[in-house]
N, CA, C and O of each residue as an XYZ file, in Angstrom:
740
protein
N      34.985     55.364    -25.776
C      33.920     55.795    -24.920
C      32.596     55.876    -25.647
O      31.551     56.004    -25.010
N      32.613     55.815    -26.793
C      31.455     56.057    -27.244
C      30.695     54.977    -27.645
O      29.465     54.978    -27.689
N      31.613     53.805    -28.018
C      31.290     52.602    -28.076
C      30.251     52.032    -26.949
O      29.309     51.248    -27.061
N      30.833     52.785    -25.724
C      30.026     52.169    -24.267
C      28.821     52.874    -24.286
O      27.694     52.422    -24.085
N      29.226     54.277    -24.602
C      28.046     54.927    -24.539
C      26.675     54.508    -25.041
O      25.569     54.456    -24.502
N      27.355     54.081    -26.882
C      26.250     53.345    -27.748
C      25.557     52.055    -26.959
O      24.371     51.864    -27.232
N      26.171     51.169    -26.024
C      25.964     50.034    -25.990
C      24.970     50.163    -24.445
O      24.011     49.482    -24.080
N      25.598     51.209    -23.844
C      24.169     51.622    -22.734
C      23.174     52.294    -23.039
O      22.123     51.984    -22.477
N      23.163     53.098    -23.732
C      22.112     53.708    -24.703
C      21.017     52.749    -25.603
O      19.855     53.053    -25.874
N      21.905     51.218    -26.069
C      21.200     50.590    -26.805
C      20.391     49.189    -26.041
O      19.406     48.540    -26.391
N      21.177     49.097    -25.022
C      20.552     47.958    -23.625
C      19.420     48.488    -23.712
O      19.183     48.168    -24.877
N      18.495     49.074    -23.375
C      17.491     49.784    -22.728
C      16.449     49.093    -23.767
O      15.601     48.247    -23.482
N      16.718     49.655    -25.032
C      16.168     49.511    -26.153
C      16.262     47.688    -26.266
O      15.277     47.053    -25.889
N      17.067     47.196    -26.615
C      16.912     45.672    -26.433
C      16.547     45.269    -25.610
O      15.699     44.422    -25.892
N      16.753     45.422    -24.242
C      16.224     44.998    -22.804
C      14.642     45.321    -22.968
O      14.120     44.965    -21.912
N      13.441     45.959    -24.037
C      12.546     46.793    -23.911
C      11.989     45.630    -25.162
O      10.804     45.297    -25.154
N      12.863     45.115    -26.118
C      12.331     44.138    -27.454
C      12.312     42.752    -26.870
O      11.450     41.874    -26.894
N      13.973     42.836    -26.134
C      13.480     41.169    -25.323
C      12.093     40.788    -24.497
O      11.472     39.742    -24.687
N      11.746     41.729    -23.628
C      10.439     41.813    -22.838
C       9.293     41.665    -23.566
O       8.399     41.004    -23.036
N       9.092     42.152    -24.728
C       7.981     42.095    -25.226
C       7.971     40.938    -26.255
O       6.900     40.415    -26.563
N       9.169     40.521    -26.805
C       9.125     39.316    -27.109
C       8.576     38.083    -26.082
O       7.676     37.357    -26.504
N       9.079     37.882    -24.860
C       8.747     36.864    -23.704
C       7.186     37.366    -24.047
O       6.200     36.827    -24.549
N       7.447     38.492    -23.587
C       5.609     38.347    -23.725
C       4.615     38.347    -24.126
O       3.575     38.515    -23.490
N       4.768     38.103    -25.600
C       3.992     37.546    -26.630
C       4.260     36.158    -26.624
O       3.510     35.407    -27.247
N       5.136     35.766    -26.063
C       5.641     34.233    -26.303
C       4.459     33.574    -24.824
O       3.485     32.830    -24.933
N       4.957     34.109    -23.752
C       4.251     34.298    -22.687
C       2.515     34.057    -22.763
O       1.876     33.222    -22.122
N       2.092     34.857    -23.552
C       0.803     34.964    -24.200
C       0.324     33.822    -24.866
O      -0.740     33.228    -24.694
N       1.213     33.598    -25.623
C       0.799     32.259    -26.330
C       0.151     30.867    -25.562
O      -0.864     30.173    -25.622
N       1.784     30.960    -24.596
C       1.897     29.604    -23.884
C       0.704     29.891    -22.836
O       0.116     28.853    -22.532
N       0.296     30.847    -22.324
C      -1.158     30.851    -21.876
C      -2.372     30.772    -22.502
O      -3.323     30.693    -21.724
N      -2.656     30.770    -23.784
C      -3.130     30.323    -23.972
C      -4.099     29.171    -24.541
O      -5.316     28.992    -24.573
N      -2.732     28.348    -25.058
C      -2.658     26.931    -25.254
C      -3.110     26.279    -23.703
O      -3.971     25.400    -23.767
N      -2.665     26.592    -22.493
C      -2.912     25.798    -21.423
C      -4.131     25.694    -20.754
O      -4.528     24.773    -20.040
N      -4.997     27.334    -21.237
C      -6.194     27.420    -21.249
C      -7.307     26.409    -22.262
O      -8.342     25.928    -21.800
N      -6.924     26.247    -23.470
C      -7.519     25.417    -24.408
C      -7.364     24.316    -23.802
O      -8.307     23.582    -24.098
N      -6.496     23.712    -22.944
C      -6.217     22.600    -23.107
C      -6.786     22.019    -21.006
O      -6.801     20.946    -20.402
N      -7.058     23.137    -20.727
C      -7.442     22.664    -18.657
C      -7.898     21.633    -18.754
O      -7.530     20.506    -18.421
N      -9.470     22.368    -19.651
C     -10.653     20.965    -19.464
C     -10.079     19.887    -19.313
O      -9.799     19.403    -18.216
N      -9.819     19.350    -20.485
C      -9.022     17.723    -20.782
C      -7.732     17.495    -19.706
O      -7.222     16.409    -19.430
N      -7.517     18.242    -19.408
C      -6.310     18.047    -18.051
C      -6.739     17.909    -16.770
O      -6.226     17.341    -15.806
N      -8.093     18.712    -16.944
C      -8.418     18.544    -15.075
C      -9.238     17.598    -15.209
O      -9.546     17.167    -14.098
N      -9.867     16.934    -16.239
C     -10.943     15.862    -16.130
C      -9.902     14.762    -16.151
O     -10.074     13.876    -15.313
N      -8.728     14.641    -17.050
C      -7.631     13.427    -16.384
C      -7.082     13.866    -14.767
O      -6.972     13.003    -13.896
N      -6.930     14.552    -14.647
C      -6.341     14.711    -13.023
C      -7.917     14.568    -12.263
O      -7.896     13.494    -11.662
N      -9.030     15.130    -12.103
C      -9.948     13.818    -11.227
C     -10.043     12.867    -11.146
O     -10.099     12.244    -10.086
N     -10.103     12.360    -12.406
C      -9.468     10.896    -13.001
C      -8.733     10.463    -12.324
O      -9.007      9.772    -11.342
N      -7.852     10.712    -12.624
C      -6.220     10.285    -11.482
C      -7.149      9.947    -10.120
O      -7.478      8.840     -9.694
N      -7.393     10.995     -9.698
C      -7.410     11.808     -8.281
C      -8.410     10.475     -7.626
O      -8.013     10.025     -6.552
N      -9.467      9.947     -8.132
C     -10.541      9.163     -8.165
C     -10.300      7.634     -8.039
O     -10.858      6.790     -7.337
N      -8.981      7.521     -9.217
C      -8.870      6.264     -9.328
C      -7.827      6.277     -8.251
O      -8.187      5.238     -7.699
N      -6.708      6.719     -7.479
C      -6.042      6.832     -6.868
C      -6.422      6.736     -5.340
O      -5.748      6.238     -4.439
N      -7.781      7.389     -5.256
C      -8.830      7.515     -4.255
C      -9.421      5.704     -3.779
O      -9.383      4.973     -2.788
N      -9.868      5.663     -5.018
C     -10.368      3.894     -5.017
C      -9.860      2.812     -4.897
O     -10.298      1.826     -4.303
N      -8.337      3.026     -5.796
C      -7.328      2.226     -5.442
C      -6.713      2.344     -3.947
O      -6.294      1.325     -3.399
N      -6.667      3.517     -3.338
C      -6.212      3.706     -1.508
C      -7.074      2.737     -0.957
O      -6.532      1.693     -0.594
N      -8.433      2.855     -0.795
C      -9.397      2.353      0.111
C      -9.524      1.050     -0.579
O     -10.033      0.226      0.180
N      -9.289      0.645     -1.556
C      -9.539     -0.983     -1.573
C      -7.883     -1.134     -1.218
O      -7.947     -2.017     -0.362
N      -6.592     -0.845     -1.340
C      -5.877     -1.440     -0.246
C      -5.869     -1.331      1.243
O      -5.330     -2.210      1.916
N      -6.410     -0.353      1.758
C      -7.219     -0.376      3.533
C      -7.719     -1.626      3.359
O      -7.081     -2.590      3.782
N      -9.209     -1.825      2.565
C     -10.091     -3.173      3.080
C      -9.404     -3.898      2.673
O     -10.078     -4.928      2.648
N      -8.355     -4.146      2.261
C      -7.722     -5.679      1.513
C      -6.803     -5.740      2.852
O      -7.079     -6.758      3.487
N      -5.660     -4.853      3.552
C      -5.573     -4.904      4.546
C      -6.068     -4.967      5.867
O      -5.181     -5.289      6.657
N      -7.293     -4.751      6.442
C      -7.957     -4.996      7.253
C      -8.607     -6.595      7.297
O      -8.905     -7.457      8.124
N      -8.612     -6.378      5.903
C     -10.005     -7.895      5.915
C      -8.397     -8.866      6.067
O      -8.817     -9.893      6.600
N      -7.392     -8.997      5.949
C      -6.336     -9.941      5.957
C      -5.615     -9.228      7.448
O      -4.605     -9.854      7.771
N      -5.809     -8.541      8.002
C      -5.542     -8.322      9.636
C      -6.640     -9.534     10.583
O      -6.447    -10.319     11.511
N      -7.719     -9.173      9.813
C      -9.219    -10.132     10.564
C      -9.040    -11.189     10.145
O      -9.609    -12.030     10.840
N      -8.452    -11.640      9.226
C      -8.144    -13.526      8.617
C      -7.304    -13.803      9.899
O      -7.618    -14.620     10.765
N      -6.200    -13.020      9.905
C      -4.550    -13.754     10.429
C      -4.871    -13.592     12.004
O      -4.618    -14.461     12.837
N      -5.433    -12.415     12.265
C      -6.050    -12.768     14.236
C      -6.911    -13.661     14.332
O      -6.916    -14.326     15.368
N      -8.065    -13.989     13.100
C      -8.683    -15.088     13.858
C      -7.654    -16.520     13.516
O      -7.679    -17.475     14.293
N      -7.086    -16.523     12.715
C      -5.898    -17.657     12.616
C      -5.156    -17.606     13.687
O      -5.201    -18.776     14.068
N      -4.396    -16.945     14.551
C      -3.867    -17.345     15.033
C      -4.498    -17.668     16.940
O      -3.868    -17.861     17.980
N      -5.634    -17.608     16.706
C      -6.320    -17.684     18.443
C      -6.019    -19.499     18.489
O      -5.768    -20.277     17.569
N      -6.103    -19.622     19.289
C      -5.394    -21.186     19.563
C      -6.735    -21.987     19.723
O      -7.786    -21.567     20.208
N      -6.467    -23.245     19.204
C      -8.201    -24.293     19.052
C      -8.338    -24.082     20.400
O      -8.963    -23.024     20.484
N      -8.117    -24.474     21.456
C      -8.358    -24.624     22.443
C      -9.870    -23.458     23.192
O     -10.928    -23.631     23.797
N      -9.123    -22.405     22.688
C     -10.144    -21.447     23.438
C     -11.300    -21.491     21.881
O     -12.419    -21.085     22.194
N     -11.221    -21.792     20.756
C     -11.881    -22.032     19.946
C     -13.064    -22.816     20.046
O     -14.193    -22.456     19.713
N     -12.573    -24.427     20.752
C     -13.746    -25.071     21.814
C     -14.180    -24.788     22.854
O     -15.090    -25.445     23.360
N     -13.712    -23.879     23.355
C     -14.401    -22.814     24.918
C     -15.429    -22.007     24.344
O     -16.392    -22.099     25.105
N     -15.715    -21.243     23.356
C     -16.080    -20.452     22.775
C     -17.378    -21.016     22.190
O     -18.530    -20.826     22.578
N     -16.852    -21.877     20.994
C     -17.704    -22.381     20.005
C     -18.185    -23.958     20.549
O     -18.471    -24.735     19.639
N     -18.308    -24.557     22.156
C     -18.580    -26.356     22.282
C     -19.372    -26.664     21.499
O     -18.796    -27.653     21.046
N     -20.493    -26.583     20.826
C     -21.675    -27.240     20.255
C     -20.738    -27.702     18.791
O     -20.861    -28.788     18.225
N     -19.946    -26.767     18.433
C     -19.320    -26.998     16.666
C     -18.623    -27.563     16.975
O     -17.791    -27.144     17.780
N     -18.590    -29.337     16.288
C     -17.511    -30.299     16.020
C     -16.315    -29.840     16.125
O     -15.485    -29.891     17.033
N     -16.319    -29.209     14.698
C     -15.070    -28.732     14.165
C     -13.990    -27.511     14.203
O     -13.210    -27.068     13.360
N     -14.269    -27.185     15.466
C     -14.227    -25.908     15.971
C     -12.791    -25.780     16.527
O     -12.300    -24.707     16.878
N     -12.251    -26.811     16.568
C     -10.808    -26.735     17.276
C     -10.011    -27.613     15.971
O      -8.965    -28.230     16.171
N     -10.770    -27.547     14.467
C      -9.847    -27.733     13.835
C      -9.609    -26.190     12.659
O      -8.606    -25.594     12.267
N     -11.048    -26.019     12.429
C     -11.445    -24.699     11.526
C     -11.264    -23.865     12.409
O     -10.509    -22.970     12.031
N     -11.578    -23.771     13.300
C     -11.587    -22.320     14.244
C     -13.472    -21.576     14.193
O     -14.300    -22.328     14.706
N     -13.983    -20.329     13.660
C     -15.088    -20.011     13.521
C     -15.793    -20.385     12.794
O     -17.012    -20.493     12.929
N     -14.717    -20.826     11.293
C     -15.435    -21.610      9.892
C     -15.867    -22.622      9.395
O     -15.138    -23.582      9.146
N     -17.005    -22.601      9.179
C     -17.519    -24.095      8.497
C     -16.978    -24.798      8.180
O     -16.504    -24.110      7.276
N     -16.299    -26.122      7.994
C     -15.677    -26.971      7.472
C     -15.633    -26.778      6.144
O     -14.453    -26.792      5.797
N     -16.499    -26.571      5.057
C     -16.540    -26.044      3.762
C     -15.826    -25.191      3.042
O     -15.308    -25.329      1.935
N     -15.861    -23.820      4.165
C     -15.107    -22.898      3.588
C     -13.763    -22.624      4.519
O     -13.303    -21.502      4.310
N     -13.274    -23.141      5.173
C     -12.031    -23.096      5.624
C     -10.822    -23.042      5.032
O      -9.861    -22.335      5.333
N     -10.979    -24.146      3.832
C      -9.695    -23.791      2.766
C      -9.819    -22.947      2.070
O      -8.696    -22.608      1.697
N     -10.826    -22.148      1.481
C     -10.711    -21.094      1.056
C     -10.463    -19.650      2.182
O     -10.399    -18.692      1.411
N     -10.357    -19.303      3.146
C      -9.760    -19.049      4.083
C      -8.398    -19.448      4.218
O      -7.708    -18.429      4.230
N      -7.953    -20.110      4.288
C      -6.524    -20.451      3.983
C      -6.296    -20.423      2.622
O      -5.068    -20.504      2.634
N      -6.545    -20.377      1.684
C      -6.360    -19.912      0.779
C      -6.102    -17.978      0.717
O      -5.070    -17.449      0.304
N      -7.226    -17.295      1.196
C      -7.216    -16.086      1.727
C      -5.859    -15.472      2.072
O      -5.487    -14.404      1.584
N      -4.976    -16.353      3.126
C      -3.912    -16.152      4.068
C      -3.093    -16.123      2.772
O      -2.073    -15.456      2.949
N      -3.155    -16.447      1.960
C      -1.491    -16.537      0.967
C      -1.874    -15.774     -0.017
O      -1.080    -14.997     -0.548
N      -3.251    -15.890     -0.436
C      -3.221    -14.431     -1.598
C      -3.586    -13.105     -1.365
O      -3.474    -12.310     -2.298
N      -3.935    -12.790     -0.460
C      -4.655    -11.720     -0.027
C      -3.570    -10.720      0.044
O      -3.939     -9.605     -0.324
N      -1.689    -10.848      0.607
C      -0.678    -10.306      0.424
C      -0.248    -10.168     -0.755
O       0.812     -9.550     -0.854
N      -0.840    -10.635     -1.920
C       0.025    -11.148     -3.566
C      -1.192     -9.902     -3.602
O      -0.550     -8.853     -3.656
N      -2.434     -9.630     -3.596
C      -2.525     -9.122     -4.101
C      -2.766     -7.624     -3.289
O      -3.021     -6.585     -3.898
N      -2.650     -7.706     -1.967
C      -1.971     -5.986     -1.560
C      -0.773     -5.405     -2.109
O      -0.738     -4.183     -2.255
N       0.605     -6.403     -2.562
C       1.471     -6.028     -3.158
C       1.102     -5.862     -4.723
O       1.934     -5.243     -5.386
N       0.199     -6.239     -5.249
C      -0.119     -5.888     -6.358
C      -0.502     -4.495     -6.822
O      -0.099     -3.786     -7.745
N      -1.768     -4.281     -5.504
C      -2.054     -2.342     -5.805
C      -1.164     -1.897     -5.217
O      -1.362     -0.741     -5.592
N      -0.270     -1.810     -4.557
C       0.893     -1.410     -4.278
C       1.621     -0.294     -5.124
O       2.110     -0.768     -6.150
N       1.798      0.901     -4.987
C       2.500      1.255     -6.341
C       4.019      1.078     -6.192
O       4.621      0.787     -7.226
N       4.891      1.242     -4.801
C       6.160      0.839     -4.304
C       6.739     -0.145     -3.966
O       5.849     -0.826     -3.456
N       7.634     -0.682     -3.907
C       7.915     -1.971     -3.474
C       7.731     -2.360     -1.636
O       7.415     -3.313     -0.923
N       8.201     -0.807     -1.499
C       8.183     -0.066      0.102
C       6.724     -0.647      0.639
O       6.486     -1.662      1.293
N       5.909      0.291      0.161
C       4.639      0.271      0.057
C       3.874     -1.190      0.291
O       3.072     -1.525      1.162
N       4.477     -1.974     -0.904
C       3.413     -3.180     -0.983
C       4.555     -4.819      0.215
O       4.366     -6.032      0.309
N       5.537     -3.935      0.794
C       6.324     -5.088      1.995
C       5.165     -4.507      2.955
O       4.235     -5.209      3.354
N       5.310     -3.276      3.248
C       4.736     -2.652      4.224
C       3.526     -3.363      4.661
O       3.440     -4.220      5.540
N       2.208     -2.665      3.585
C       1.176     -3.058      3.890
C       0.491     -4.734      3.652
O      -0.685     -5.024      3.869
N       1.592     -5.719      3.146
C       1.520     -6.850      3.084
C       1.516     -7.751      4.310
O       0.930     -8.805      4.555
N       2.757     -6.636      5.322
C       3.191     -7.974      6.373
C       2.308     -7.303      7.730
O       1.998     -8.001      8.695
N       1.905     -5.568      7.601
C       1.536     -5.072      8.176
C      -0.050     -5.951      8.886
O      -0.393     -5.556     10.000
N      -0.710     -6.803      8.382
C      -1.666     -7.583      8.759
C      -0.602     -8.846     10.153
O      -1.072     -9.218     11.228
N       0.583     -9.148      9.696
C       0.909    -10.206     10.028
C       1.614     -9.257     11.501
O       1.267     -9.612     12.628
N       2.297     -8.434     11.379
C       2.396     -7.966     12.534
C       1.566     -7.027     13.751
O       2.019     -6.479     14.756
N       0.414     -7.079     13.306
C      -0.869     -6.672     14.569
C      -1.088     -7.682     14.390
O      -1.041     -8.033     15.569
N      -1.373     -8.792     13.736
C      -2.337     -9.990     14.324
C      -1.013    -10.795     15.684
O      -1.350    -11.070     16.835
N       0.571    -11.038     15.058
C       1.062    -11.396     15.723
C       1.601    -10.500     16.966
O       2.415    -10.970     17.761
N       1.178     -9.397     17.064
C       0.882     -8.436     18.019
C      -0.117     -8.619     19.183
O       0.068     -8.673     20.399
N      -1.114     -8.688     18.511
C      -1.969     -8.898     19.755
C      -2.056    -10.428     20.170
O      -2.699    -10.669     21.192
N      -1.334    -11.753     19.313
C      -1.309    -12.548     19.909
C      -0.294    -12.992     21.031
O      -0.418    -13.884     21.870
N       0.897    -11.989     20.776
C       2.034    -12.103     21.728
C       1.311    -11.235     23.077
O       1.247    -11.646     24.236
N       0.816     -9.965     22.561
C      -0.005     -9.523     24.294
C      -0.393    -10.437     24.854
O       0.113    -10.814     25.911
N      -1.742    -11.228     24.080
C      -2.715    -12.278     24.914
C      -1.619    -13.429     25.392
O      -2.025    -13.903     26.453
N      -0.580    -13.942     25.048
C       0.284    -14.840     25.280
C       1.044    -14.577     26.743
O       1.094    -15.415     27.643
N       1.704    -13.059     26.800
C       1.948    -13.379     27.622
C       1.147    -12.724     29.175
O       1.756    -12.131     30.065
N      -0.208    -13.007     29.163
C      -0.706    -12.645     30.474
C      -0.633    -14.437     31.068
O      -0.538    -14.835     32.229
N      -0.704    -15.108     29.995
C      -0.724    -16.352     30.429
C       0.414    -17.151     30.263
O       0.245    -18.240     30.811
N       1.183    -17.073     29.884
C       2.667    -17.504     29.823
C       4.288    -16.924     30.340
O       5.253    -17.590     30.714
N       4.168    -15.736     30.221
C       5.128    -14.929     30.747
C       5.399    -13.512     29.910
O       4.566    -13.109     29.098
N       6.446    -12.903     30.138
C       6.666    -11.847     29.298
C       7.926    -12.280     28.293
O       8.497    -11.573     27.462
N       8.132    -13.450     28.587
C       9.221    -13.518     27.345
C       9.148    -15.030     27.087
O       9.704    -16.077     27.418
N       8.066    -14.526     26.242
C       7.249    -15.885     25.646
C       7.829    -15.393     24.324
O       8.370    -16.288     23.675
N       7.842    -14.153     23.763
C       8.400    -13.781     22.659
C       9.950    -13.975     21.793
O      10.141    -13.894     20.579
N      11.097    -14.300     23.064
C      11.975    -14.427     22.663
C      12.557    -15.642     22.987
O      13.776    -15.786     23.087
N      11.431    -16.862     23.222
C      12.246    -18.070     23.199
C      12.202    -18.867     21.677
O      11.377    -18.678     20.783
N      13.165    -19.659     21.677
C      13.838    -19.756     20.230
C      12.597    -19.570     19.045
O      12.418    -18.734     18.159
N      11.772    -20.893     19.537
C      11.359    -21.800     18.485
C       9.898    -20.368     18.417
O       9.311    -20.212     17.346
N       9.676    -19.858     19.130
C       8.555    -18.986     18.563
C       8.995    -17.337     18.448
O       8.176    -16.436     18.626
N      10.699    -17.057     18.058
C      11.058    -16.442     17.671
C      10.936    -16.823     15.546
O      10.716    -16.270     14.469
N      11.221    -17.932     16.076
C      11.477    -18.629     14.383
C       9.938    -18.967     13.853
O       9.847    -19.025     12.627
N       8.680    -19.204     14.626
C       7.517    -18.905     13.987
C       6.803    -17.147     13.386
O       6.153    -16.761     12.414
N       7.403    -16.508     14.632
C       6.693    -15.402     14.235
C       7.570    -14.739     13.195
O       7.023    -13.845     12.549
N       9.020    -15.058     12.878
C      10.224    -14.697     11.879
C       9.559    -15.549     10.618
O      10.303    -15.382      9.651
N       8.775    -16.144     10.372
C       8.257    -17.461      9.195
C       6.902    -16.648      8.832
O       6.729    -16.392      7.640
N       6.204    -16.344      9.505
C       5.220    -15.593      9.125
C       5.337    -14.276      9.049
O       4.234    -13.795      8.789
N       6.245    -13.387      9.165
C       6.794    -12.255      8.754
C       7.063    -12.117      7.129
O       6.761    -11.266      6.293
N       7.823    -13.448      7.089
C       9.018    -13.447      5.660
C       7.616    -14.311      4.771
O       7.834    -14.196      3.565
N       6.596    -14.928      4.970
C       5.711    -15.379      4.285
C       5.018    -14.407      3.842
O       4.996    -14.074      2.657
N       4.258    -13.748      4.942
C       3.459    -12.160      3.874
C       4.642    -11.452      3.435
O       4.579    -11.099      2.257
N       5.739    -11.134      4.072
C       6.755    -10.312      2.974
C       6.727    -10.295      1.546
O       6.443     -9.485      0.664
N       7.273    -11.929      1.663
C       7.184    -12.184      0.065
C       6.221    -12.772     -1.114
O       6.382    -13.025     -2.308
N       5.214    -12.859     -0.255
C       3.464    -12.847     -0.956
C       3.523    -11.692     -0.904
O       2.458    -11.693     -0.287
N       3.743    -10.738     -0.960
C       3.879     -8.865     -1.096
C       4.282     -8.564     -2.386
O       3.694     -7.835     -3.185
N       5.666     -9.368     -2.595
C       6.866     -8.744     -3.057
C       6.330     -9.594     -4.460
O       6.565     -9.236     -5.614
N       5.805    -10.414     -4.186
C       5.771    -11.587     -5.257
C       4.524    -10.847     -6.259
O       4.544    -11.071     -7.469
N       3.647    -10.120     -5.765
C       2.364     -9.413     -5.752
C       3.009     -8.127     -6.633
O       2.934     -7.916     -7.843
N       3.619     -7.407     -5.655
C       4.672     -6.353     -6.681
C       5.058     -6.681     -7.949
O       4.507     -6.240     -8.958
N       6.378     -7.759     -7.936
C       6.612     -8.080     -8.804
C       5.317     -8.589    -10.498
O       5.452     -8.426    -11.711
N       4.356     -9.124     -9.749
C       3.482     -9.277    -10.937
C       3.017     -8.018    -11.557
O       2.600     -8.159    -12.707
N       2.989     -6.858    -11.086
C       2.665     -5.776    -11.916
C       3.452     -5.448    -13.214
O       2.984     -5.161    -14.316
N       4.740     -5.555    -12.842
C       5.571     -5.794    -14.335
C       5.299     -7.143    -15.201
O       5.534     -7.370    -16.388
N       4.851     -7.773    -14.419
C       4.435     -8.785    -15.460
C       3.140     -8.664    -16.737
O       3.138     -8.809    -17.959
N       1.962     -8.279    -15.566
C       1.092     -7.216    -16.196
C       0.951     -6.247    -16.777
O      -0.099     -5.984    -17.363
N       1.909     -5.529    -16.756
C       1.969     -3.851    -16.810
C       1.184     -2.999    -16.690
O       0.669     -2.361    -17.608
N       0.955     -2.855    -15.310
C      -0.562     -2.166    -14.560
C       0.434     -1.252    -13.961
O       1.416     -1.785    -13.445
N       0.332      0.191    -13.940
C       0.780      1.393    -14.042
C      -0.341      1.598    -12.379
O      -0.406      2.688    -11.810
């Protein structure tokens, strides 16, 4: 009994050295983290900034390749309704003959490199094909006031709009993948 006695008698007392140990230890580690904010919160704006800049240039890299692939896909036809005076208007569509291939050029890299700022793989399928499905969105609306409502599921333009799905997909993925090639964090 006395053994217990000693050993509740002596808790108190250790339970009283452990505490003040933590909290000199405690003490410390506060104030290393204090020395050290500055340089931590000026990298975390940092972060915060570049993370900021990097968001909104993948918005405009997505938008401006939503506005490529809808005006790509309006059909020449209403292209020469629109534009009669321009020759070339039912072959380019709005664009000068000049710069048209670079515009098509546009259409295949513009996904390589949304999947590039991409930081997920998720991320850079997403916002890669995400242009290709509102543009082929609103071209299936406009399609079928004038064709029908299941203009969408006959074969052969099941297998176009399935081709341009899996094309920005993997101009996405391909885009992703180059970051390990790079090693852009």
């Amino acid at each position: 009994m006395k053994g217990v006695a000693m050993l509740q008698s002596s808790s108190p007392q250790s339970t009283q050295q452990t505490q003040q140990t933590s909290l000199a230890q405690s003490a410390q580690e506060e104030e290393s983290p204090q020395q050290m904010t500055p340089v931590s919160t000026e990298r975390t704006v940092q972060t915060i900034l570049t993370d900021k800049r990097l968001t909104i240039l993948l918005i405009s890299m997505v938008v401006i390749e939503t506005f490529l692939v809808t005006l790509a896909l309006v059909p020449a036809q209403l292209w020469t309704r629109v534009l009669p005076t321009v020759t070339s208007a039912a072959l380019d569509g709005p664009f000068p003959p000049g710069i048209a291939p670079i515009i098509t050029a546009l259409l295949y890299i513009v996904p390589a490199i949304i999947g590039f700022l991409s930081r997920g793989w998720q991320r850079a399928l997403l916002f890669a094909t995400l242009p290709a499905w509102i543009g082929l969105g609103l071209f299936l609306i406009a399609a079928t006031f004038k064709v029908g409502a299941f203009y969408l599921v006959s074969v052969d333009h099941v297998t176009a709009n399935v081709s341009v799905l899996e094309l920005f997909a993997a101009s996405g993925a391909i885009g992703w993948l180059g970051r390990s090639i790079f090693k852009w964090k």
